[in-house]
C-alpha positions in Angstrom: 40.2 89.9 82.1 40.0 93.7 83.2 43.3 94.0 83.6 46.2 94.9 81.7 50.4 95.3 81.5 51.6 99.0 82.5 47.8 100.3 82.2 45.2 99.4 84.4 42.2 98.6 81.1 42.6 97.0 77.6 41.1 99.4 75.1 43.1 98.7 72.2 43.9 102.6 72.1 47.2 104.0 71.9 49.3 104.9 75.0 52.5 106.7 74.5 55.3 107.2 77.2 55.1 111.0 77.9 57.7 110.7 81.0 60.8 109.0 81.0 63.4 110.0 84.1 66.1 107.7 85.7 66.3 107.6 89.5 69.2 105.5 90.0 72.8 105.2 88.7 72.8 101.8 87.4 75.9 101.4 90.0 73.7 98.8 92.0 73.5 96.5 88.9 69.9 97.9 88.0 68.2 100.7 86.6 65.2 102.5 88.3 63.2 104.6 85.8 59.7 106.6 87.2 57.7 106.6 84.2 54.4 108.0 83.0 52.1 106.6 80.3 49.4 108.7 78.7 45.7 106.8 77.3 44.4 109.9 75.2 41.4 108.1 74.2 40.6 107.1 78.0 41.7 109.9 79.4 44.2 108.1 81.6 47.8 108.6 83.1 49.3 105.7 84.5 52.7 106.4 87.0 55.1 103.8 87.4 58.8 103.4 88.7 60.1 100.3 86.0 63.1 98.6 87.4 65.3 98.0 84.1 68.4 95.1 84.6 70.8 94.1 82.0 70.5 90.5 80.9 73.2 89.4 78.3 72.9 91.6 75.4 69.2 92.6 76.6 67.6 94.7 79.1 64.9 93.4 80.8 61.6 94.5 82.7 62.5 93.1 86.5 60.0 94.9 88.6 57.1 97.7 88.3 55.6 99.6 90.8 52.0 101.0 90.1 50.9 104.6 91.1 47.5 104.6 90.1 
């Protein structure tokens, strides 16, 4: 309780990805994204770097590193 995946709360509000910027190449077998995830209703931005890495046919959440 009091915590939640990619955002600190659970409010039940929307949050929408408002930044979305590769850092790496891929060439290392991995993705590295830094992303930013807006709350409006809480008034909250959330910055994370989401490592991305290619399972089968999927893509797949391997690691995320929290800002704030």
């Amino acid at each position: 309780m009091g915590t939640g995946f990619m955002v600190s709360g659970q409010d039940w509000g929307t949050i929408k990805v408002t930044k979305c910027v590769p850092v790496s190449d891929g060439k290392k077998g991995f993705l590295m994204l830094n992303v930013t995830i807006d709350d409006k209703e809480m008034k909250g931005a959330y910055h994370r770097d989401i490592k991305i890495v290619p399972v089968g046919k999927a893509y797949l959440i391997d690691d995320v590193v929290e800002y704030d």
